[in-house]
C-alpha positions as CSV (number, residue, x, y, z in Angstrom):
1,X,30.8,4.6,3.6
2,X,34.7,5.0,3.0
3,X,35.3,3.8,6.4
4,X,33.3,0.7,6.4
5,X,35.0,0.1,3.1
6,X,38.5,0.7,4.5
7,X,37.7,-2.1,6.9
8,X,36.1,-4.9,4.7
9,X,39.3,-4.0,1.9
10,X,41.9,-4.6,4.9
11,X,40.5,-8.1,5.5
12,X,40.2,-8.8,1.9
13,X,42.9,-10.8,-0.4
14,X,41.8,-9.3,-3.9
15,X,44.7,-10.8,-5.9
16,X,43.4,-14.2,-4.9
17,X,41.0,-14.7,-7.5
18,X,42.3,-13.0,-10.5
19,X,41.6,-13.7,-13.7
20,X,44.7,-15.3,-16.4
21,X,47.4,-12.6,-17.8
22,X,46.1,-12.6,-21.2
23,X,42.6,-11.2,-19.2
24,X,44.2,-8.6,-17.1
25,X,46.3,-6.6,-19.2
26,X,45.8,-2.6,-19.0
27,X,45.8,-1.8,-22.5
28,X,47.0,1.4,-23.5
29,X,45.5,1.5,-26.5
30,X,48.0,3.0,-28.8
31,X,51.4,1.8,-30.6
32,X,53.2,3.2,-26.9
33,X,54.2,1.2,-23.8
34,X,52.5,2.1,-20.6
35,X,53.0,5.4,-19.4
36,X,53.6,5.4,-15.1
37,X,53.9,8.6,-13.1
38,X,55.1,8.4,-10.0
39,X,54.6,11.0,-7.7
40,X,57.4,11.5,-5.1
41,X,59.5,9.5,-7.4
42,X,62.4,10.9,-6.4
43,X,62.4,9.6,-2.6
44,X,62.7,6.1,-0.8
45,X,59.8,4.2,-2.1
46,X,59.6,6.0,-5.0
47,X,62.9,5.7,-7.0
48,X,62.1,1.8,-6.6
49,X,59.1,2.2,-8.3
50,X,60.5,3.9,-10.7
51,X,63.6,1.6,-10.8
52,X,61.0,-1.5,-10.8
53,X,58.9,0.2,-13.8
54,X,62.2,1.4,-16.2
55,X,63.5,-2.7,-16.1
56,X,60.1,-3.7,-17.4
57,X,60.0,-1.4,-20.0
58,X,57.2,1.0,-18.6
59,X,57.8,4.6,-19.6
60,X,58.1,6.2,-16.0
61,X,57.5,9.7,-15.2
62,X,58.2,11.1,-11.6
63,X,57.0,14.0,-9.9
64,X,58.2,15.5,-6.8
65,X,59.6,18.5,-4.4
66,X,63.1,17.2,-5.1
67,X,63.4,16.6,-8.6
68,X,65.7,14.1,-9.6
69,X,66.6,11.2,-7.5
70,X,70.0,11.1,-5.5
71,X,70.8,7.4,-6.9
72,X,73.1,7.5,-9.7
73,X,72.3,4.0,-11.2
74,X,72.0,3.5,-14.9
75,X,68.1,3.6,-15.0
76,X,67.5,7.2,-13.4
77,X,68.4,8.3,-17.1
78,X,65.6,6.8,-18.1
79,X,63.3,8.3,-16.2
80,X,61.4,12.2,-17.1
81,X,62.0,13.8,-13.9
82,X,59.8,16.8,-13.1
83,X,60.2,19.1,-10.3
84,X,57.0,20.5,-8.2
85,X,55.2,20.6,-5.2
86,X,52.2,18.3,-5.6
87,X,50.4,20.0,-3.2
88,X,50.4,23.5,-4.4
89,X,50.6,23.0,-8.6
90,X,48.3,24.4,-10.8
91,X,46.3,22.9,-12.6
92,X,48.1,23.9,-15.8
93,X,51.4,22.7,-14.3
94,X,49.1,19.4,-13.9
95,X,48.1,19.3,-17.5
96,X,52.1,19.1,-18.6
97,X,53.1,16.5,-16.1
98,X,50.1,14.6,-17.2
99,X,50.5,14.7,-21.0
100,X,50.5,12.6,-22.6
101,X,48.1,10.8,-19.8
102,X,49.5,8.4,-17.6
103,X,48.0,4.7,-17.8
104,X,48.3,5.0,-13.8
105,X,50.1,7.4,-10.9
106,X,51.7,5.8,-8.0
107,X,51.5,7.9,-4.8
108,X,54.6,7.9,-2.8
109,X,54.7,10.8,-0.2
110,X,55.7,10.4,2.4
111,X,57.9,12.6,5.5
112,X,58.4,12.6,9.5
113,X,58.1,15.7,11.1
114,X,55.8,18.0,13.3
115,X,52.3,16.5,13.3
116,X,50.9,19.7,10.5
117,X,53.9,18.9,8.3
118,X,53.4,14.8,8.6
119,X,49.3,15.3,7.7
120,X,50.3,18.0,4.8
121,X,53.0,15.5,3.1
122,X,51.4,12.1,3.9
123,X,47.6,12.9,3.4
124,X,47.1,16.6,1.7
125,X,50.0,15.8,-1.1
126,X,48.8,12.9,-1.6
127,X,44.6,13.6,-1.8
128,X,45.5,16.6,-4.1
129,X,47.7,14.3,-6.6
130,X,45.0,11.3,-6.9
131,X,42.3,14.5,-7.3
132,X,44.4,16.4,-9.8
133,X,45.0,12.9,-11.9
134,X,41.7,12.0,-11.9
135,X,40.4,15.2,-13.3
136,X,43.3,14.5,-16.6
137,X,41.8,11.3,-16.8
138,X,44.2,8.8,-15.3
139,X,42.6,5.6,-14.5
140,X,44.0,3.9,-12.1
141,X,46.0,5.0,-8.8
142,X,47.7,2.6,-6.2
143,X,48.7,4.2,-3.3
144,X,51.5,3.0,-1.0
145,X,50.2,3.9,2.3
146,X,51.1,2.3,5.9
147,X,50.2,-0.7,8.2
148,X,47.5,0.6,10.5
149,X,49.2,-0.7,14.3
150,X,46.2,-1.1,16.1
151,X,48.7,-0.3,18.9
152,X,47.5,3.2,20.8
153,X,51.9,4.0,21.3
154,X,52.4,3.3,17.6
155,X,49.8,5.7,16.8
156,X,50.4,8.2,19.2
157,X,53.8,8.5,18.8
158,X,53.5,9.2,14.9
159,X,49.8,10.6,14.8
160,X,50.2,12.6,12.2
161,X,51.8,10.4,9.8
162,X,48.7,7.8,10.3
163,X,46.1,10.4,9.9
164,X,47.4,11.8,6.9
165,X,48.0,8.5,5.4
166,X,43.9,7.1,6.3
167,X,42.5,10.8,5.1
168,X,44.6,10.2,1.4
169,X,43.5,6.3,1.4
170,X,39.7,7.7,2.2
171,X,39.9,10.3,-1.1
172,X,41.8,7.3,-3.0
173,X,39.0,5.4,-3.1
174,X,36.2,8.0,-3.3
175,X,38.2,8.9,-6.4
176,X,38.9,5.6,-7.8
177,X,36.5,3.0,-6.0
178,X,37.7,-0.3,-7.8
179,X,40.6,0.9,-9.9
180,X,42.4,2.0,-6.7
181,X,44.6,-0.1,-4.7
182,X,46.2,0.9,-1.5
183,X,49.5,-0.8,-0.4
184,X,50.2,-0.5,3.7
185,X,53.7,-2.0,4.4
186,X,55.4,-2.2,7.8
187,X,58.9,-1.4,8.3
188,X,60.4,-0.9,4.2
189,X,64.0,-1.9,4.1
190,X,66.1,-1.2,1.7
191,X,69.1,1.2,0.1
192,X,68.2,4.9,0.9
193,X,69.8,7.6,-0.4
194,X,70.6,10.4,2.2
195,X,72.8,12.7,0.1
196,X,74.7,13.0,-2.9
197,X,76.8,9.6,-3.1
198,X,76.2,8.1,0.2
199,X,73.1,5.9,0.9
200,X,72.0,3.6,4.0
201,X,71.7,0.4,3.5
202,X,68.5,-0.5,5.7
203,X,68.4,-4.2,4.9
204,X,71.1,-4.8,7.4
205,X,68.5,-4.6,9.8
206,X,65.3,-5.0,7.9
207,X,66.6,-8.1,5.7
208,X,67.3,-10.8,9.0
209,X,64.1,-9.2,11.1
210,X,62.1,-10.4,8.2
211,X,63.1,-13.7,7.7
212,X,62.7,-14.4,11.7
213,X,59.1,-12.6,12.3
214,X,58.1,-14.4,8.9
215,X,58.4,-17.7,10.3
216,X,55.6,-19.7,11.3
217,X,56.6,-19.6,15.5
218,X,56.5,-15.7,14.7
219,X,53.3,-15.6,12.9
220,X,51.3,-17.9,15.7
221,X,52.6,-15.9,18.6
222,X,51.4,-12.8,17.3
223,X,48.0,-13.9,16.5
224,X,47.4,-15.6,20.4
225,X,48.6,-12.4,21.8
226,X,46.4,-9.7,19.2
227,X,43.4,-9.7,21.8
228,X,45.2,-9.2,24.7
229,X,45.0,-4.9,24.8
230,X,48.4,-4.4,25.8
231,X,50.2,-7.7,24.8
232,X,48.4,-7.3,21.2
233,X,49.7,-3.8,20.5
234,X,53.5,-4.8,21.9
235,X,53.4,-7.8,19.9
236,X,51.9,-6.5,16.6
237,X,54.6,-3.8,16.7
238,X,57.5,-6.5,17.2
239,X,56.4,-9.4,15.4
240,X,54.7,-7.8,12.0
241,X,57.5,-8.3,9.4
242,X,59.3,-5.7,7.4
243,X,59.1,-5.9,3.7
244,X,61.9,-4.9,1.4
245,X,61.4,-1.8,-0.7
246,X,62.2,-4.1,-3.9
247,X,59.1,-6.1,-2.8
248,X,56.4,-2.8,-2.2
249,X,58.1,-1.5,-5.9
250,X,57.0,-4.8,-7.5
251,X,53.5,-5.2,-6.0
252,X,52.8,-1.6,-6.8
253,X,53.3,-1.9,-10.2
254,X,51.9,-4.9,-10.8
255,X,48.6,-3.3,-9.2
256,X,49.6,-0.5,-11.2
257,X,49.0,-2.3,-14.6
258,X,46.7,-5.1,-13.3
259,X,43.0,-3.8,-13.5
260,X,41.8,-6.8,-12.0
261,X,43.7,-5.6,-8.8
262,X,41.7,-3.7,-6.1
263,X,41.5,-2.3,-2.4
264,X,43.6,-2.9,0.1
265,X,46.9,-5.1,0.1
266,X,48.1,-5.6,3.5
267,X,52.1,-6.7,4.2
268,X,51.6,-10.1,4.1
269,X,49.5,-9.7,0.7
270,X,52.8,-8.1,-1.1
271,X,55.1,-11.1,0.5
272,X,52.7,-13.0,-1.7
273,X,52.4,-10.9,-4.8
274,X,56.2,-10.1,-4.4
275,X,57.5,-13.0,-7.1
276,X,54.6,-12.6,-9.3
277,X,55.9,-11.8,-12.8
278,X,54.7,-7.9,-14.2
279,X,52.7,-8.5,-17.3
280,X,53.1,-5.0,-19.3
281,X,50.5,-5.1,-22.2
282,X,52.1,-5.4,-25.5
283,X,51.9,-2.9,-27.9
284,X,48.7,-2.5,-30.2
């Protein structure tokens, strides 16, 4: 079942036995580079995939409510930006997004709010875009999803936003089985764009948290106090490390464009994928 597979892919490390580059490269099979969409490319995690895909030369397509991103770096002209609602397109507004067809989609929805609006955005949008790209034939999809806290106030607090994000990792896998890969980062840190020329940085928080709950007095603590029911949960939320939105970018696409990639990739998985070069398949 999708749940018993949830669970064995969360204790799994898939990109420990993978096979050499020149065995692992998603051909497109045509004289083009590899063509990414990116759907809610214009938000946080997004426009750092995109970013990520653009410098290594992948031809990036982004999809979202939005439209174009509020970054004005040199690589959002680069980008086809598309304007929709994920969740309520037709399938003929599919078909154009999608055509040529993608090599992969990377799901990136994601929103706070009431707990209806936190299921619609994180799991709806995001079922209905894996569905919609797997009718047009797109074979892979990595979706950047969320730690699970087994803490009951981390969930409660944000119920919504967890349940949406487990029901769209339960149809990304039913969809895709072993070309889907499900990213679930902790706190992302990085620059965030909250209007039109002024961002936050987040890594002025994010960047020194990591370096301390990464070390190895952080690491131990955390796993004597995980079976302690109260202890566990305060710890897990305080001592999990953040991960920097340059590092969740990376690992998605290199999952993106690495079909020997598969299931789930917990945070400490991309803080060990988060240096490993993107091999984009050369032109046939």
């Amino acid at each position: 079942c999708v749940g018993l597979r949830l669970l064995c892919c969360a204790a799994a490390t898939p990109a420990a036995r993978r096979p050499p580059a020149s065995a692992r490269l998603l051909s497109t099979g045509t004289a083009q580079p590899p063509r990414l969409l990116v759907v809610g490319g214009g938000g946080y995690i997004g426009s750092h995939v995109c970013a990520a895909a653009v410098r290594e030369g992948v031809e990036v397509v982004s999809l979202s409510r939005s439209g174009k991103t509020l970054s004005k770096d040199a690589w959002v002209s680069r980008v086809t930006w598309q304007q929709g609602d994920a969740l309520g397109m037709s399938p003929a507004d599919w078909q154009r997004v999608c055509t040529p067809t993608p090599s992969a989609v990377v799901l990136c929805v994601g929103a706070f709010g009431t707990h209806a609006a936190m299921v619609r955005a994180c799991g709806d949008t995001n079922a209905r875009a894996a569905e919609a790209c797997h009718d047009l034939g797109v074979l892979r999809c990595v979706f950047v999803s969320a730690h699970m806290y087994s803490s009951v106030l981390a969930q409660a607090a944000l119920r919504g936003y967890f349940e949406g994000k487990r029901r769209a990792e339960e149809e990304v896998f039913r969809l895709y089985d072993d070309n889907a890969v499900v990213l679930r980062p902790t706190f992302v840190h990085g620059t965030r764009h909250v209007s039109e020329g002024r961002a936050i940085d987040l890594g002025l928080v994010g960047r020194p948290l990591e370096r301390i709950m990464r070390t190895r007095a952080a690491a131990s603590l955390c796993a004597a106090l995980r079976h302690l029911p109260l202890a566990g949960g305060v710890a897990e939320l305080a001592l999990v490390p953040p991960v920097s939105a340059q590092a969740v970018a990376h690992v998605a696409l290199l999952a993106a464009l690495d079909p020997s990639l598969s299931g789930v990739l917990t945070v400490h998985d991309i803080h060990r994928l988060k240096d490993e070069p993107v091999v984009v398949p050369p032109l046939s």
